[in-house]
C-alpha positions in Angstrom: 0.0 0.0 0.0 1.2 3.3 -1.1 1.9 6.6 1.1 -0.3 9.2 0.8 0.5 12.7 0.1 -1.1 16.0 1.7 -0.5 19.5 0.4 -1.4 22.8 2.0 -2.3 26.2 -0.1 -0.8 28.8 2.2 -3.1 32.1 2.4 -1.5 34.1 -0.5 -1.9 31.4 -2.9 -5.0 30.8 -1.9 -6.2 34.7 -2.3 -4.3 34.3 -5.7 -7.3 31.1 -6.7 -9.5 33.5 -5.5 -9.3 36.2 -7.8 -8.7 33.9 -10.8 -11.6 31.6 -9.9 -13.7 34.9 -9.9 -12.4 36.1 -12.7 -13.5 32.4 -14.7 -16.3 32.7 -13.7 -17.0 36.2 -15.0 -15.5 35.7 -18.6 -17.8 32.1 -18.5 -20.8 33.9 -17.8 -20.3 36.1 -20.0 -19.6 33.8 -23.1 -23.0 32.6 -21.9 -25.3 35.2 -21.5 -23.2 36.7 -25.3 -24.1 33.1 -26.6 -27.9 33.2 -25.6 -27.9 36.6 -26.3 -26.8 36.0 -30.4 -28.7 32.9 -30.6 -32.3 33.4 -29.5 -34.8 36.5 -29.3 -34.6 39.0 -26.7 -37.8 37.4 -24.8 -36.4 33.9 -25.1 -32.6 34.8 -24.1 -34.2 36.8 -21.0 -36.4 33.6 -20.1 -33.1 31.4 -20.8 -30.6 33.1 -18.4 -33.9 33.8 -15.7 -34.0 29.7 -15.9 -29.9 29.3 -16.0 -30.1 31.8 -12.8 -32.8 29.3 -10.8 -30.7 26.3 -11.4 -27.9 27.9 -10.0 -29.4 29.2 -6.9 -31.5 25.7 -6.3 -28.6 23.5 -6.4 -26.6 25.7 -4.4 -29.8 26.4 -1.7 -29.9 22.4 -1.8 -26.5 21.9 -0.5 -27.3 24.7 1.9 -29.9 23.5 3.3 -29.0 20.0 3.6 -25.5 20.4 4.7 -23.8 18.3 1.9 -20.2 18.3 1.2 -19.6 19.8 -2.0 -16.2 18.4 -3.4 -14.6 17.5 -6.1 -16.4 13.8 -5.9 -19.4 14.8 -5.0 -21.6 12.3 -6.8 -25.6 11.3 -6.2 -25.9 8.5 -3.8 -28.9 6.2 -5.2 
């Protein structure tokens, strides 16, 4: 059996993932919302992103709520 191996993030590093994670997430949503917003009619592209939006803040309210890990292997247990 094999060793395992730990690693920290010390604090600057981490404040570093920060800002680049936020900043991913920014230029993603924005590809998004410019995607939906070429694609489909104003109504429609409102309603999409509206919809996009919800399913965000469910899943995220879910895991709030219920106290679930959220992780990397975070999976569905059936």
């Amino acid at each position: 059996m094999g060793l395992r191996r730990t690693e920290t993030v010390g604090p600057k590093v981490g404040a570093e993932l920060k800002v680049e994670r936020g900043l991913g997430l920014a230029a993603r949503d924005a590809r998004i919302m410019g995607y939906v917003w070429f694609r489909y009619e104003w109504q429609f592209g409102v309603n999409a992103l509206l919809a996009l939006f919800s399913d965000c803040v469910t899943t995220v309210g879910l895991f709030s709520l219920t106290g679930m890990e959220f992780n990397l292997t975070t999976s569905p247990r059936f």
